[in-house]
C-alpha positions as CSV (number, residue, x, y, z in Angstrom):
1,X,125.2,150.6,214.9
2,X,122.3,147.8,215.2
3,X,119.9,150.6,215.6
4,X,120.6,152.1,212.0
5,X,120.9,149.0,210.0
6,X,118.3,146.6,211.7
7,X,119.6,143.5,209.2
8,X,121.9,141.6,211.7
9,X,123.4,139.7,208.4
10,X,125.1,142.8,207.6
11,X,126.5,144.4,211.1
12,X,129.4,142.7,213.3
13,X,130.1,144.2,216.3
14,X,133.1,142.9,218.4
15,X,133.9,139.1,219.1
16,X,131.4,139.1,216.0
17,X,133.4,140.4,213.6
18,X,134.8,137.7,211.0
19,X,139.1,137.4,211.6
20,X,139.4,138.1,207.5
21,X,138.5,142.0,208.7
22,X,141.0,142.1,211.4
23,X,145.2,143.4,211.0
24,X,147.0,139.9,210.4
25,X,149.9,141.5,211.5
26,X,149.0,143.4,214.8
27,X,146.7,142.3,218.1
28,X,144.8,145.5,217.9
29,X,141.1,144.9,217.3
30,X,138.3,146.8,215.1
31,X,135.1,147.9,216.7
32,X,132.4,146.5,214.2
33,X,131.8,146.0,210.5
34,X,129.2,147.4,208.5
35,X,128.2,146.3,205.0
36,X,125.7,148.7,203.9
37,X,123.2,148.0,200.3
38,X,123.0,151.6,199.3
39,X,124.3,155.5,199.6
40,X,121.9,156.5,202.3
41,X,123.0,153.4,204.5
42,X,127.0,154.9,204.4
43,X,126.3,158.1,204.9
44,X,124.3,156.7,208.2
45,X,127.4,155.2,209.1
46,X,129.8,157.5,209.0
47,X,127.6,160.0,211.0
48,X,127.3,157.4,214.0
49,X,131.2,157.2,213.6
50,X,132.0,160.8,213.3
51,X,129.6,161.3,216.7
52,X,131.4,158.4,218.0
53,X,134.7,159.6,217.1
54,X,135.4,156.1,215.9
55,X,137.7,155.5,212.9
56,X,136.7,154.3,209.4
57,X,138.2,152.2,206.8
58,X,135.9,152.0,203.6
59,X,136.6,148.3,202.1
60,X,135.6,146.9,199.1
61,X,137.2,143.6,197.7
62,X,140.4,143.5,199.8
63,X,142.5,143.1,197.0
64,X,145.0,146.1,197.6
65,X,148.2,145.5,197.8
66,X,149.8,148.5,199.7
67,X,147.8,147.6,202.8
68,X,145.2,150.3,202.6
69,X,141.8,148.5,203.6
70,X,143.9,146.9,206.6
71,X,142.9,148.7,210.1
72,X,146.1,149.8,211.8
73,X,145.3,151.7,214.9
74,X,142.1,149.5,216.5
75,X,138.5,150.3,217.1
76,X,138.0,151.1,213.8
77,X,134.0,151.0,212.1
78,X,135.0,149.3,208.5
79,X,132.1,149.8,205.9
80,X,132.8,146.7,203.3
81,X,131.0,148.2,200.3
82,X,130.8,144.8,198.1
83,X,127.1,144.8,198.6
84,X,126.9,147.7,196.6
85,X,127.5,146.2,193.5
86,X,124.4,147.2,191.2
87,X,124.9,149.3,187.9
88,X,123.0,152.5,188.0
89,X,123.1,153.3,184.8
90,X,124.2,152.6,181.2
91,X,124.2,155.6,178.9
92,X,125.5,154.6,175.3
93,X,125.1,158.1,174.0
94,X,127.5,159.7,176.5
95,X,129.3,156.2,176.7
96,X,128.9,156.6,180.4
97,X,128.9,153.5,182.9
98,X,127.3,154.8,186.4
99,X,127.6,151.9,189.2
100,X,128.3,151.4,192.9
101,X,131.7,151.0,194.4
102,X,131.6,147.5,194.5
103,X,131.1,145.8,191.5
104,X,134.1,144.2,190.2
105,X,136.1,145.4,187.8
106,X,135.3,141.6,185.8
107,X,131.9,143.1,185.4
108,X,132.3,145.8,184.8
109,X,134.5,145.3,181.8
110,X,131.4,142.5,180.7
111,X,128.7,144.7,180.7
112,X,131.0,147.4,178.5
113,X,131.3,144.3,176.2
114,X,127.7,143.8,175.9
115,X,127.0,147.0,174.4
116,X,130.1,146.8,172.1
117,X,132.5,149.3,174.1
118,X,135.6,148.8,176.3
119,X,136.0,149.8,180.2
120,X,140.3,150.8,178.8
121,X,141.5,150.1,182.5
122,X,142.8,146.7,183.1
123,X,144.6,146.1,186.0
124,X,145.6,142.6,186.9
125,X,143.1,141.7,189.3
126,X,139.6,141.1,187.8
127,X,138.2,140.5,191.4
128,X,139.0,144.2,192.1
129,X,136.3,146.3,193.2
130,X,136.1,149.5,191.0
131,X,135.6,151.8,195.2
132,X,139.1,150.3,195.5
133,X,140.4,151.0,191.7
134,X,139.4,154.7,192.4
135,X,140.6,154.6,195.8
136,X,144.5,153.7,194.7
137,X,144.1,155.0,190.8
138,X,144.7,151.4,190.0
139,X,146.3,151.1,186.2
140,X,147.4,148.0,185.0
141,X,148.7,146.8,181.5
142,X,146.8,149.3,179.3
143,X,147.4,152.5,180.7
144,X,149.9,153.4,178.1
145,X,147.2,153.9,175.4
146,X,144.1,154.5,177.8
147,X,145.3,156.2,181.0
148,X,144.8,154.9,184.4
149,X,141.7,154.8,186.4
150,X,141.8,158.7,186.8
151,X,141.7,159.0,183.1
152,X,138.8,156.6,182.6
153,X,136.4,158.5,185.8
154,X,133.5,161.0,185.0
155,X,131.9,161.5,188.0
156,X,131.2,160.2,191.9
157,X,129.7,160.4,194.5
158,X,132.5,160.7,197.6
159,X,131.0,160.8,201.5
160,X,132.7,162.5,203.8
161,X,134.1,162.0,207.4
162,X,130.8,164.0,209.0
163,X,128.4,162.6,206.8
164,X,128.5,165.3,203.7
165,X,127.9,163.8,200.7
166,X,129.4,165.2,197.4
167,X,128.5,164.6,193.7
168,X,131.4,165.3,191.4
169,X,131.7,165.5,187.7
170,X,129.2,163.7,185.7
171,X,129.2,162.8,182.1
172,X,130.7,166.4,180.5
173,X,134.1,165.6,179.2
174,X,135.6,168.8,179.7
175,X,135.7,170.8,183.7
176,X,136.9,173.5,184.1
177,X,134.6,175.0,186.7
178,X,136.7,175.4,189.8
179,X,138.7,173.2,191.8
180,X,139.2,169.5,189.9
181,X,137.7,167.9,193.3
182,X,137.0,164.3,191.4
183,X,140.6,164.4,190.6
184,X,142.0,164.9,194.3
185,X,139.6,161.9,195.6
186,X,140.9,159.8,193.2
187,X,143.7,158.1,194.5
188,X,143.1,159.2,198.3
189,X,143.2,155.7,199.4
190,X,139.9,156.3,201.2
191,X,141.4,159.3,203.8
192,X,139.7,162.2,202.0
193,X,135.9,160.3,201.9
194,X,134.4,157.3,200.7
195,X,133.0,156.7,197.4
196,X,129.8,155.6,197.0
197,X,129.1,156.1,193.1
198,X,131.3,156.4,190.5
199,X,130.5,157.3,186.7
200,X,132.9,155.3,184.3
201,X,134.1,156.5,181.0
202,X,133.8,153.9,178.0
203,X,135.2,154.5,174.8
204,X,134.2,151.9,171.0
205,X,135.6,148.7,171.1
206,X,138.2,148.3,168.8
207,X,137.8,145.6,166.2
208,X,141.3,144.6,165.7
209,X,144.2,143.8,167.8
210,X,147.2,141.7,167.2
211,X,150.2,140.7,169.1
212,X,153.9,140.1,168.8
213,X,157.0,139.1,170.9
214,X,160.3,140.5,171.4
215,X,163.0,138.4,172.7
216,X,166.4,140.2,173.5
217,X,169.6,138.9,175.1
218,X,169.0,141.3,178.2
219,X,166.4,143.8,179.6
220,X,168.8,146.7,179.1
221,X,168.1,146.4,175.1
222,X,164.8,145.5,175.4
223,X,164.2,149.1,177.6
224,X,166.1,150.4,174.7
225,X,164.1,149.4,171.9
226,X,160.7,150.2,174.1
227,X,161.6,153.7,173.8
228,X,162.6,153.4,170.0
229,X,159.2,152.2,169.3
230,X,157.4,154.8,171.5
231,X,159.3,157.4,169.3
232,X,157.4,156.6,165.9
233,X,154.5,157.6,167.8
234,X,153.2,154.1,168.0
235,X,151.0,153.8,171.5
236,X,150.4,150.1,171.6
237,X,147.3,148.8,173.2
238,X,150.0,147.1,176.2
239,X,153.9,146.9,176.3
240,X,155.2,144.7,178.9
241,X,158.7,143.6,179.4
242,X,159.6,140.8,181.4
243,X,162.8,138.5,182.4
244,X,162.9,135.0,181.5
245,X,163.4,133.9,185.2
246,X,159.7,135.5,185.3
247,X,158.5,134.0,183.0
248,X,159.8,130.8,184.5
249,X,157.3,130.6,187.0
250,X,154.6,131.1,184.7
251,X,155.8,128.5,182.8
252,X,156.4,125.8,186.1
253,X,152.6,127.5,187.0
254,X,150.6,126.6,183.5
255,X,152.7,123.8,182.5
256,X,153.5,125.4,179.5
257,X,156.1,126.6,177.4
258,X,156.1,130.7,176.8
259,X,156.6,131.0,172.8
260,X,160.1,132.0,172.7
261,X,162.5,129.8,174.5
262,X,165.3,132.5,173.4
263,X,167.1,134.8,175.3
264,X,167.1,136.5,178.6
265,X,164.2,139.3,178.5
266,X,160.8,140.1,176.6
267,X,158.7,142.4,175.0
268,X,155.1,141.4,174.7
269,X,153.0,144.0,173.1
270,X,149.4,144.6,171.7
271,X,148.4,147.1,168.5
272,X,144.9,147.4,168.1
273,X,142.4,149.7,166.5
274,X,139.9,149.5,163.2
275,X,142.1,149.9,160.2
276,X,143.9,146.4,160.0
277,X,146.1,147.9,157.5
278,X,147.2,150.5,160.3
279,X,147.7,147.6,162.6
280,X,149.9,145.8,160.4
281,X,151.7,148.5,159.4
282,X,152.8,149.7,162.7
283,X,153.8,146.0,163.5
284,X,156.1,146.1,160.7
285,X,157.3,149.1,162.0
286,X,158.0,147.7,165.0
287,X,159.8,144.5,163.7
288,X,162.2,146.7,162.1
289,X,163.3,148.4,165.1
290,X,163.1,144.9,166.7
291,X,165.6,143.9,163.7
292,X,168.5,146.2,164.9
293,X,168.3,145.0,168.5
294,X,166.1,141.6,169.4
295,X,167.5,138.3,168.4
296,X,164.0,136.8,167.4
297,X,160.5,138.0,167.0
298,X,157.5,136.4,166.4
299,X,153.6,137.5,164.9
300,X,151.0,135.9,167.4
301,X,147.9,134.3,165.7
302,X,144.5,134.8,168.0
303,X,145.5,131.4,170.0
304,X,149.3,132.3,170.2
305,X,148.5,135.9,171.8
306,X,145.8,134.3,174.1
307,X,148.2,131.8,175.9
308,X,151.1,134.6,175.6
309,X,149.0,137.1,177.6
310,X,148.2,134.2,179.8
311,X,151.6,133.7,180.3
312,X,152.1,137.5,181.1
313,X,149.3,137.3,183.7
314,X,150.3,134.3,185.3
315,X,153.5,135.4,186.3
316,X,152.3,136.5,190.2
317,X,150.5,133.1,190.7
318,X,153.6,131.5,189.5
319,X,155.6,133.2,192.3
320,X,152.9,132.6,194.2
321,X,153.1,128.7,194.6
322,X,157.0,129.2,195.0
323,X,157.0,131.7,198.3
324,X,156.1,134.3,200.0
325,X,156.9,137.5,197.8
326,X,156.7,141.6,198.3
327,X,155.4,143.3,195.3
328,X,156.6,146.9,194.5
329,X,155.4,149.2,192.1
330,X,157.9,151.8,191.2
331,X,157.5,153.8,188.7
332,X,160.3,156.2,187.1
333,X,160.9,158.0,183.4
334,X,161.1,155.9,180.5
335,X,164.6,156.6,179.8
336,X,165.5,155.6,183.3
337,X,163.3,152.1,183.1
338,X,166.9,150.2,182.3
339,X,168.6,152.0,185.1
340,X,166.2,150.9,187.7
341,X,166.3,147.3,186.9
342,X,170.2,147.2,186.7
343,X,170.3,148.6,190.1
344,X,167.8,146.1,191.6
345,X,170.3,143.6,190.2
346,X,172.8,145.1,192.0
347,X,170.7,145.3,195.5
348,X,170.2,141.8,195.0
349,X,173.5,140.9,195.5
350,X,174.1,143.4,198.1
351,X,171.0,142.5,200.4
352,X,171.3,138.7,199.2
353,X,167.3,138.9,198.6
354,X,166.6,137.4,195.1
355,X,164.5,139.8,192.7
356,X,163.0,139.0,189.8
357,X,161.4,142.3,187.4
358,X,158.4,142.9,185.3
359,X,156.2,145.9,184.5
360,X,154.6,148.2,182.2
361,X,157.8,149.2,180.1
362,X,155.7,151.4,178.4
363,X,154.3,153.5,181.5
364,X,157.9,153.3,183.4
365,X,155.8,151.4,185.9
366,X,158.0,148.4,187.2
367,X,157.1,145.5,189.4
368,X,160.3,144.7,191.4
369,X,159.5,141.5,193.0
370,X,161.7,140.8,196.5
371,X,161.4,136.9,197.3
372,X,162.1,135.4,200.8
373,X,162.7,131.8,199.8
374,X,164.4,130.3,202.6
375,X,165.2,133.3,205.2
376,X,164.0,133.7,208.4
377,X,161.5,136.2,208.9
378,X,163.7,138.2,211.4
379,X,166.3,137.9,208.5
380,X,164.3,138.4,205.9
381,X,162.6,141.8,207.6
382,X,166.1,143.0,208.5
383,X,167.1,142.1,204.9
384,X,163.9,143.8,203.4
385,X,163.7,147.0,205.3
386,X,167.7,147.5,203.9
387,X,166.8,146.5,200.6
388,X,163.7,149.0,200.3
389,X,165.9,152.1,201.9
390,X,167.9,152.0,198.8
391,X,165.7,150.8,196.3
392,X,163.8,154.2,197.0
393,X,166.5,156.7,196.7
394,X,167.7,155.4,194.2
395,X,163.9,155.7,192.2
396,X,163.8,159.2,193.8
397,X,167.2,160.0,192.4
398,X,166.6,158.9,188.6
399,X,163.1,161.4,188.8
400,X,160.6,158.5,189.7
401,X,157.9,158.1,192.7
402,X,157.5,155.4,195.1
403,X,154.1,154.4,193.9
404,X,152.6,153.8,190.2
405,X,149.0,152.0,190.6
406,X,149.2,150.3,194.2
407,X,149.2,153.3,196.1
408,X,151.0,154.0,198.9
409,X,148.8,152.5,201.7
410,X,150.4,151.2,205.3
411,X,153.0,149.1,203.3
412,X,154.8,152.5,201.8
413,X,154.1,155.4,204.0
414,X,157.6,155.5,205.8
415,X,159.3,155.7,202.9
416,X,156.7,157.8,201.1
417,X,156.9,160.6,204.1
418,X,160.7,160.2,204.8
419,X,161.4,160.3,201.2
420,X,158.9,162.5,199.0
421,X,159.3,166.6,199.1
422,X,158.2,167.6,202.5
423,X,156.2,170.8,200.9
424,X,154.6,168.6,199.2
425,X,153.6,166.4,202.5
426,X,152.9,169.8,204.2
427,X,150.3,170.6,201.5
428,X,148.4,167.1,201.4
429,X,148.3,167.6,205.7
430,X,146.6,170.7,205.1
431,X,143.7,169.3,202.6
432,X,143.6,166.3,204.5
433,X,143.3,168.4,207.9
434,X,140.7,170.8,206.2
435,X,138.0,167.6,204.9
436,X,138.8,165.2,208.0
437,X,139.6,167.6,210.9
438,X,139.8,164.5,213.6
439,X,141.5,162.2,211.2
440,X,138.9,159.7,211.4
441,X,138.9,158.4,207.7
442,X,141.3,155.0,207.5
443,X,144.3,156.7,210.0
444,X,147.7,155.4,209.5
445,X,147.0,155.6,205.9
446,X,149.5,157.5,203.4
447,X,150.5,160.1,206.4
């Protein structure tokens, strides 16, 4: 591996390799790491992997949550992709940004906003390489209105497990030639090829947004009135919902007091666009839905939707200070968004783990959050493994799927495989099988 990229600052082979690339959670070790400054540099890579029959994990800011940048089965070659961080290209009259897999999306989304247009994807972690937002289809709080990653990609460049490289899409909006091969290496997780260029979709800025809070006396009728707003054919910019034990620990966090002190759940949502009049109308809309059901609602001025949104975001960090925490990402129909978070109230008591819930009411994406506080870690895994075994059928019962933005990584795949229509397992085996035949690209991944 020395002999192909001479720079010894960038290749780690062995007792070299930094800990922060090893499994924290097994004794197996990886072979090297690679951090390669351009296309030509992976491709390089993979091929002395492929001869080797060696492994590979493609890694970009190791922010994933599902576990899939973490090497499982030893002796893997990881390429770490942050180095490739450069933009390519900005085309303003296609709206097109082209850049390397591991830029973040924080600059992403500041470059859009330098030329006066919006990167629409916004998932919670700004440190997040855009490799690994393709890589899990990350979404975050705006994919109501703007779609997830998937919705928001023209074009990449994927490698594959012999060295092939691919260029996909481009800057057409419409396909329809063929096979939609961007679409099935989107959300792969990095076992179908590695991406080494992606071209991003930006859409015009809008010039108005404003903001408003729901408070209701439980999350049941909160879920309820989501869907009532939905139904005008409002699409807000966000629509979060949120407990107030969440937003307690935002709250302990910030040192601050969330807006409303009333009641027991929360809609926080975002209208924007660049008719003010439309904005305000569909706010007023809103508030008198929000008049049959919530017990108080408030307008947000500029400062007042800042430090709510704050609020909203801080939520994880909150949690974070308190204990350790497993983050779920479920995702199920709208109309079954209520029905999910009773029953993780209901496994709370069972498994004596304490939940708390937030998520993308509009999307039916929710974040169950399973705490350990004080249990041992034999307990708690004992405790955790039970708790997850029913949380799962019961998402697969009500029409929902295991995995809405995290992906489903090491973390998820034995309830993904034991749980999701084994056709459909039999299917992804066979395209997997067909563009990695020795199952070299990030193994013990998804299957």
């Amino acid at each position: 591996m020395k002999n192909i990229i001479q720079d010894s600052s960038r290749v780690f082979i062995g007792t070299d390799v930094p800990d922060v690339y090893q499994n924290p959670f097994g004794a197996n070790k990886v072979y090297g790491v690679v951090k390669p400054i351009n296309e030509d540099e992976v491709i390089k890579a993979v091929q002395f992997a492929n001869a080797q029959n060696m492994p590979i994990i493609a890694r970009g800011a190791n922010t994933g949550d599902a576990g899939s940048q973490i090497p499982v089965v030893g002796g893997e070659l990881i390429i770490d992709v942050s180095l490739m961080n450069k933009v390519v290209e900005v085309d303003l009259e296609t709206m097109t940004l082209t850049v390397e897999p591991g830029i973040t999306l924080e600059n992403v989304q500041k470059i859009a906003d330098e030329h006066g247009l919006m990167y629409a994807p916004d998932p919670a972690s700004k440190m997040s390489s855009i490799g690994g937002n393709v890589s899990t289809n990350a979404g975050g709080m705006r994919a109501i209105k703007y779609g997830a990653t998937r919705e928001n990609v023209r074009g990449m460049h994927v490698v594959l497990a012999d060295g092939t490289k691919l260029a996909l899409g481009g800057k057409t909006i419409k396909d329809a030639s063929g096979y939609d091969l961007l679409d099935l290496f989107i959300g792969s997780e990095g076992t179908l090829g590695i991406t080494t260029q992606v071209s991003l979709k930006l859409v015009p800025k809008p010039k108005f947004n404003k903001s408003m809070v729901l408070a209701f006396n439980d999350p049941f009728t909160a879920t309820d009135t989501v869907i009532e707003i939905l139904k005008t054919g409002i699409l807000p910019a966000a629509l979060e919902l949120f407990d107030r034990e969440s937003i307690k620990f935002s709250e302990s966090f910030l040192n601050k007091k969330f807006i409303s002190q009333t009641g027991e759940a929360y809609i926080l949502l975002t209208v924007d666009g660049n008719e003010l009049t439309n904005i305000n109308n569909s706010l007023d809309l809103i508030h008198q839905i929000g008049d049959k059901k919530a017990i108080e609602q408030i307008f947000l001025n500029e400062k007042e939707a800042t430090e709510a949104w704050q609020m909203r975001d801080s939520i994880l960090y909150g949690i974070m200070n308190a204990t350790y925490f497993e983050m779920l990402d479920e995702v199920v129909p709208i109309n079954k968004f209520a029905d999910m978070i009773r029953y993780t109230k209901e496994l709370e008591t069972k498994h004596g783990i304490r939940v708390l819930n937030f998520g993308h009411s509009g999307d039916g994406n929710i974040h169950t959050i399973m705490m350990k506080d004080a249990l041992s870690d034999d307990v708690w895994q004992a405790k955790r493994h039970a708790f997850l075994d029913d949380l799962y059928k019961e998402v697969y019962r009500l029409g929902g799927l295991i995995s809405a933005e995290h992906g489903v990584g090491y973390f998820k795949r034995e309830h993904f495989l034991k749980m999701t229509n084994q056709e459909n397992i039999h299917v992804m085996k066979l395209i997997k099988k067909a563009l990695d035949p020795k199952n070299l690209l990030n193994p013990g991944k998804v299957f």
